[in-house]
C-alpha positions as MATLAB code, in Angstrom:
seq = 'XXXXXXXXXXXXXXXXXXXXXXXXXXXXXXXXXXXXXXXXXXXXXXXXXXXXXXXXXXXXXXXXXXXXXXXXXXXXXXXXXXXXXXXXXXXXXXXXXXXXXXXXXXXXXXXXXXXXXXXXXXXXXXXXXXXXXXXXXXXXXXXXXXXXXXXXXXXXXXXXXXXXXXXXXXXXXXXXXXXXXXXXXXXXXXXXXXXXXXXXXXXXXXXXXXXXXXXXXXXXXXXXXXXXXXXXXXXXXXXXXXXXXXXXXXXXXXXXXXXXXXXXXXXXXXXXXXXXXXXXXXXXXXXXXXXXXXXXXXXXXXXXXXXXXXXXXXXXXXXXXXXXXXXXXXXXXXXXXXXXXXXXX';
ca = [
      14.813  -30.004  -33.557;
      13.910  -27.026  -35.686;
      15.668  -23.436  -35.807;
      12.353  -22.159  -34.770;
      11.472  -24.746  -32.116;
      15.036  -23.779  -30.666;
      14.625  -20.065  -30.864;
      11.015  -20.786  -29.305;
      12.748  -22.333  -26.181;
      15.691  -19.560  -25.890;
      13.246  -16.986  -25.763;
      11.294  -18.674  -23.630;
      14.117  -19.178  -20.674;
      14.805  -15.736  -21.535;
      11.654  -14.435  -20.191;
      11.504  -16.962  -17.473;
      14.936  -15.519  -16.215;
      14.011  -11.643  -16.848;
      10.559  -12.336  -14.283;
      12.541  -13.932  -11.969;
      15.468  -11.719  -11.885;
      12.890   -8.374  -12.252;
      10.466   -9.971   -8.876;
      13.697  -10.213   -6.385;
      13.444  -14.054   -6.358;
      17.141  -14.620   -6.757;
      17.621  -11.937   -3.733;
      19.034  -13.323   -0.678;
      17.213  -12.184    2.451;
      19.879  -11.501    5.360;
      18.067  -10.376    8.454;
      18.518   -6.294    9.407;
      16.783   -4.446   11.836;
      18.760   -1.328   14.007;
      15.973   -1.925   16.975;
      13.554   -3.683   18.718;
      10.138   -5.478   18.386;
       8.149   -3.933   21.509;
       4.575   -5.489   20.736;
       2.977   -7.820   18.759;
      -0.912   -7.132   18.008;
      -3.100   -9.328   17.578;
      -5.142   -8.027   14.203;
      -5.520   -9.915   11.067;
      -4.443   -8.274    7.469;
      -3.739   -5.307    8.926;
      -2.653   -3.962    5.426;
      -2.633   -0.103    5.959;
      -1.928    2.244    8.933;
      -1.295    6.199    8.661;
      -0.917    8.488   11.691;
      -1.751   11.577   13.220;
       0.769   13.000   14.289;
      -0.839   15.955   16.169;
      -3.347   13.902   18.322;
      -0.800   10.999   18.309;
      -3.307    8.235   17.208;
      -3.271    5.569   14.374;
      -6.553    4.562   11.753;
      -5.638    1.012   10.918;
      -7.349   -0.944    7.807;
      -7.513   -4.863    8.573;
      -9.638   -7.133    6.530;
      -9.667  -10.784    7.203;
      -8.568  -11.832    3.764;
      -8.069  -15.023    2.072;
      -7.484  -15.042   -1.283;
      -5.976  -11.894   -4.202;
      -8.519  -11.277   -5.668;
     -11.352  -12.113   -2.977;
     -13.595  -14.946   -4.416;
     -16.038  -14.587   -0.550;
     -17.090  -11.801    0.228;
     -14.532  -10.718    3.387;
     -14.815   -8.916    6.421;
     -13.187   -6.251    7.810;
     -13.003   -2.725    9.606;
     -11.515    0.071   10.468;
      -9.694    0.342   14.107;
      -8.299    3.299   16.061;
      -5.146    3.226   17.954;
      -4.104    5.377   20.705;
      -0.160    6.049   20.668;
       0.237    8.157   23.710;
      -0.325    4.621   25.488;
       1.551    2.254   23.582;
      -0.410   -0.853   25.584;
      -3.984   -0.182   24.440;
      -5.533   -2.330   22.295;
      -7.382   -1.402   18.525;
     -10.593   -0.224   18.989;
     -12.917   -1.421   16.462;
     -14.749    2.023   14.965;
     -17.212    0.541   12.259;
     -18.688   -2.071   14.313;
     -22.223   -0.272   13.216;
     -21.485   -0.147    9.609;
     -24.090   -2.366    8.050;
     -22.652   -2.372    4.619;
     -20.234   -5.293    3.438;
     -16.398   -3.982    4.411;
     -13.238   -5.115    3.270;
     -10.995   -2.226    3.888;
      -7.835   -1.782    1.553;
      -6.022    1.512    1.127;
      -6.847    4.706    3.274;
      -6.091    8.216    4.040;
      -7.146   10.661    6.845;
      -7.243   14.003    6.615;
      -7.688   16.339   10.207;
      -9.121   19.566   10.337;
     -10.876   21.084   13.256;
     -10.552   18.631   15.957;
     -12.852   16.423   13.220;
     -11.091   13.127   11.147;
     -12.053   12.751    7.247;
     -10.934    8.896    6.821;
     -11.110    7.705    3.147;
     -10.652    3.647    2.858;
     -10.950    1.610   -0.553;
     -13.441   -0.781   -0.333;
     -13.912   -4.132   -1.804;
     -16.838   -5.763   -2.387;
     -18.255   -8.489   -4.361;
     -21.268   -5.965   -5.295;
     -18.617   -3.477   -6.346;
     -15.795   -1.582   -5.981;
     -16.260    1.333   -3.504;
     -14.127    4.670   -1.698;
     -15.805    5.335    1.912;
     -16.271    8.365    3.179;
     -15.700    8.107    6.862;
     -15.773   11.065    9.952;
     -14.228   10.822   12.898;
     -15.222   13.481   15.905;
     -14.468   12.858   19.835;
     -14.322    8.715   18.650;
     -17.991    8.672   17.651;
     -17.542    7.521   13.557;
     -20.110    8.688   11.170;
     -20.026    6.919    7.548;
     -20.663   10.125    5.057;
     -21.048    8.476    1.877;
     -20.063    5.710   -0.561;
     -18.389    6.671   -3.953;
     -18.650    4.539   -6.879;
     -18.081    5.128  -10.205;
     -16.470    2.785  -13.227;
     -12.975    4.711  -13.083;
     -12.984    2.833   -9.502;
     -12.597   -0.898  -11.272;
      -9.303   -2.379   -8.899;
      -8.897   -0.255   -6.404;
      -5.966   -0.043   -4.007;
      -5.061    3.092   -2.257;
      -6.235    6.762   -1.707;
      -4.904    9.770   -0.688;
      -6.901   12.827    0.801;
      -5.757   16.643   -0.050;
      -8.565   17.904    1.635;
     -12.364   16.459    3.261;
     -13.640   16.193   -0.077;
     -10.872   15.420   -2.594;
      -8.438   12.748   -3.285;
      -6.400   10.694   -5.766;
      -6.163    6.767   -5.728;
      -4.919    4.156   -7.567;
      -6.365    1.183   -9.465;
      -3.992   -0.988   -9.538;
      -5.030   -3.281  -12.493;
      -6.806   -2.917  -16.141;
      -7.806   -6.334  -15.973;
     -10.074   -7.687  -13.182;
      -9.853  -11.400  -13.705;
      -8.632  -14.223  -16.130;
      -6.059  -14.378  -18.372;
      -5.693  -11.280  -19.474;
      -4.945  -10.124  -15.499;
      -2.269  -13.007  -15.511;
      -0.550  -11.552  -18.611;
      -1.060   -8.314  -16.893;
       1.019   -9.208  -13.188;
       3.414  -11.551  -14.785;
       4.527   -9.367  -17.744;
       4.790   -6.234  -15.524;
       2.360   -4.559  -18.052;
       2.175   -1.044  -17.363;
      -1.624   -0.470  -17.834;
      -2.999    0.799  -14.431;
      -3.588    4.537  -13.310;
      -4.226    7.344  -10.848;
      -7.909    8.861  -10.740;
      -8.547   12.085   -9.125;
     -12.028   13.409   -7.373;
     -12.916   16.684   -7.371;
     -15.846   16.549   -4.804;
     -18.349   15.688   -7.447;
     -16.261   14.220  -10.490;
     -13.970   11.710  -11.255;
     -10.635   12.170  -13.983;
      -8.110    9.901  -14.816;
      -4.972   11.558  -14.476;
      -1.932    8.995  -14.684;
      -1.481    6.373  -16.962;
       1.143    3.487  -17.879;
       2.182    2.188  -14.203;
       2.914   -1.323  -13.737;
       0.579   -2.156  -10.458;
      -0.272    1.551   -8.908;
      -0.450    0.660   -5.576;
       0.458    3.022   -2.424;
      -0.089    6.662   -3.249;
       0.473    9.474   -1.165;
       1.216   13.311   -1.005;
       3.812   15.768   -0.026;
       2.268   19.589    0.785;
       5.421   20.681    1.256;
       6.857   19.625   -2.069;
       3.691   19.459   -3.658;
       4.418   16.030   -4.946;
       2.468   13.192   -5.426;
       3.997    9.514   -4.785;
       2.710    6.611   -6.044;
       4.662    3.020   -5.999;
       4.999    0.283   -8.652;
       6.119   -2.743   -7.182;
       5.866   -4.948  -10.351;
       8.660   -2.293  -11.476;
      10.607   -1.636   -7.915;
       9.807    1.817   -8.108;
       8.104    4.623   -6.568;
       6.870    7.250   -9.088;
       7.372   11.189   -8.814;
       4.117   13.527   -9.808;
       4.104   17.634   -9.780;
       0.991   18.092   -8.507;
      -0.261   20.726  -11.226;
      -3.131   23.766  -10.169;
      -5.858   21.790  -11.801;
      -4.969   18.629   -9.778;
      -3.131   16.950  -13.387;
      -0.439   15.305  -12.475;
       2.961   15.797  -14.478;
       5.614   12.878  -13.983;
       9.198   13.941  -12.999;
      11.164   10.611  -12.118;
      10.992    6.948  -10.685;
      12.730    6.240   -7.928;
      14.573    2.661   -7.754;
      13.942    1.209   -4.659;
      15.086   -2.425   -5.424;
      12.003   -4.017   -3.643;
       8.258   -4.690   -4.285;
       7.348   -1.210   -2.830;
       3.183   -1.372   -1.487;
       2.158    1.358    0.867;
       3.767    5.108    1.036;
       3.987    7.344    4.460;
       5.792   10.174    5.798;
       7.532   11.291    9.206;
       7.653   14.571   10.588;
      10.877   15.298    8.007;
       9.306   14.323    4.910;
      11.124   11.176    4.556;
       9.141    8.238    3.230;
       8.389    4.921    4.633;
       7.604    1.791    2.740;
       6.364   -1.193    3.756;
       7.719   -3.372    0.869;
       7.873   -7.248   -0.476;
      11.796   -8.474   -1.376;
      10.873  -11.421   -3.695;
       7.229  -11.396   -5.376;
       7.085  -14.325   -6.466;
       7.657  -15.986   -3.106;
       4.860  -13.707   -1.913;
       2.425  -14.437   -4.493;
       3.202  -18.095   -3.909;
       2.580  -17.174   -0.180;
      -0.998  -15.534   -1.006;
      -2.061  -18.294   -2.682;
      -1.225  -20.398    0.173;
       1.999  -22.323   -1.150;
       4.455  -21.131    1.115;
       3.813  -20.413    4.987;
       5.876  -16.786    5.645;
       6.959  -14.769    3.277;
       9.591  -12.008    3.233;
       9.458   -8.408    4.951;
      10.787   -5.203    4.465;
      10.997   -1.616    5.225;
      12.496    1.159    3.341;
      13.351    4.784    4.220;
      13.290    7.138    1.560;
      15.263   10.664    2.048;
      15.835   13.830   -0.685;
      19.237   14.724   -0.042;
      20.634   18.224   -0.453;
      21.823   17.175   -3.382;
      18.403   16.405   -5.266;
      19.018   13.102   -5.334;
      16.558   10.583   -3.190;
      18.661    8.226   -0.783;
      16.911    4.860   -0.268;
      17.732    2.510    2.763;
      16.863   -0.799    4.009;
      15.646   -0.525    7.678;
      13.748   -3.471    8.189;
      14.433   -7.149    6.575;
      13.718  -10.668    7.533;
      12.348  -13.548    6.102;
       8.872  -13.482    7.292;
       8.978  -15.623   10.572;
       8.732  -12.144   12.378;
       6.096  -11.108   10.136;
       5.217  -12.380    6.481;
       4.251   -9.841    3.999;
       4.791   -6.366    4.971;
       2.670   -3.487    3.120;
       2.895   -0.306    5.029;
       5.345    1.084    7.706;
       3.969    4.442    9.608;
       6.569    6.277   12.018;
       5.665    7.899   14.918;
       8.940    9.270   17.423;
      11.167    5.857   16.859;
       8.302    3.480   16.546;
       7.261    2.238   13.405;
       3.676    0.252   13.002;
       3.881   -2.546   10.416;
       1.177   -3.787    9.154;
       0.523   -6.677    6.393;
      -1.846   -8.346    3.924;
      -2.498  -11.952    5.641;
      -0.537  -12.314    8.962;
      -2.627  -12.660   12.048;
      -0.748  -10.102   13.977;
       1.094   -6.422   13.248;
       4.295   -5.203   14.856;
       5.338   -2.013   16.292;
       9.302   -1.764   16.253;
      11.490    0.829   18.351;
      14.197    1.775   16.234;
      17.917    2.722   17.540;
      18.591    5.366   15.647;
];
């Protein structure tokens, strides 16, 4: 055996231990919740959900999907649920829309008594962002944007009807280079922002940009990494540039971003990725869930908690956790069903 052969073999257990160890797969999954599960809903992939908190209603994003990266074209739509009765049912709103829908990532943004929904969509024609309005629960589909800075996208965020940042969270599309891509952790995706009539990259070097959102308040802009386990901090500058302050740790494969009525964050969130992957491709039945709750502290340091945390028999693959009062929706990528939890505290 050869000093290079040997040196070969060391480096490569090296980097078989450094994925493992940086994807949470030697993390031990203890069950934790502080609460209750009040309903299960029947909707498949129900991958993003974001509030209003005014009108007390939820736009959910469900797509009936099979495979990451689609290789069918799938189906899926957007649904409206009413929170001041927590036993209705999702009501379907693009049942008319004729186009091919796979809903991903989406934002809403209320002015006005009308709705501006933005949702990702995937298609095997292209890559699109829909523009969606919502008045007295009659939806009207305003436009399709597509453009070739919108190659893998994943989520959006809406700052006002006609402008928005999202996330693409891959260079690569397909092949090898895409595996290289996930299983190095390469940082090579980026944020895009649209002005209303343009489209400018403004955020570069992120390991898998996936959930984005923004604080007013703080005039930030959040945007998680889960190859990486953290959530990235933006200034939002007076052009709309973005200028990075800090990453955020979060010890878990953070997906989708949302706020309460305190500006804490929410995080819907996947413990080991490898099992997950394993579980998208259809290798393992469940896969792990969890929630995290993100809080700036007086100090101007950001506190992160584990709410939520099972194996995935509850639920398998959680993406996105939206508060409303003490519930929390919890949506997924594949699971059949979503949950809506009570918490105790």
């Amino acid at each position: 055996m050869t000093k290079k052969f040997i040196i070969v073999i060391v480096v490569l257990i090296v980097s078989i231990g450094s994925l493992m160890n940086s994807t949470g797969f030697f993390r031990s999954i203890d069950k934790k919740f502080d609460g209750n599960i009040i309903k299960k809903i029947n909707l498949k992939g129900a991958e993003d959900i974001t509030i209003n908190h005014i009108d007390s209603f939820a736009i959910i994003s469900a797509t009936n999907r099979k495979n990451l990266p689609a290789i069918d074209q799938e189906t899926g739509g957007l649904y409206f649920l009413d929170l001041k009765d927590i036993n209705s049912k999702p009501l379907l709103l693009t049942k008319n829309f004729k186009k091919p829908f796979a809903p991903h990532g989406i934002s809403i943004y209320s002015k006005n008594n009308i709705t501006t929904i933005a949702a990702v969509n995937h298609t095997l024609e292209g890559e699109f962002i829909e523009i969606f309005e919502l008045n007295d629960m009659k939806l009207t589909h305003v436009k399709s944007l597509e453009n070739d800075l919108i190659f893998t996208p994943n989520d959006v965020v809406l700052l006002d009807e006609k402008t928005f940042y999202f996330t693409n969270d891959h260079k690569f599309k397909s092949g090898f280079m895409r595996f290289i891509e996930e299983n190095l952790g390469l940082s090579l995706s980026n944020v895009v922002f649209y002005n209303g009539q343009s489209f400018k990259e403004v955020s570069t070097d992120i390991s898998y940009a996936n959930g984005i959102n923004y604080d007013e308040n703080r005039n930030l802009i959040f945007v998680a990494s889960p190859r990486k386990f953290e959530i990235k901090v933006y200034k939002k500058e007076l052009d709309n540039s973005l200028t990075f302050l800090e990453n955020i740790y979060c010890g878990t494969g953070v997906d989708n971003i949302e706020f309460d009525l305190k500006n804490n964050l929410w995080v819907g969130a996947h413990p080991n990725l490898l099992h997950f992957s394993s579980y998208a491709l259809g290798y393992n039945k469940t896969s792990p869930s969890e929630i995290i709750k993100i809080q700036y502290n007086s100090k101007g340091n950001y506190k992160v908690d584990t709410v939520y945390l099972e194996n995935g028999e509850e639920m398998s693959g959680s993406t996105v956790a939206a508060p409303f009062n003490n519930l929390l929706l919890v949506g997924n990528v594949f699971d059949k069903h979503f949950l809506i939890l009570e918490s105790s505290n």
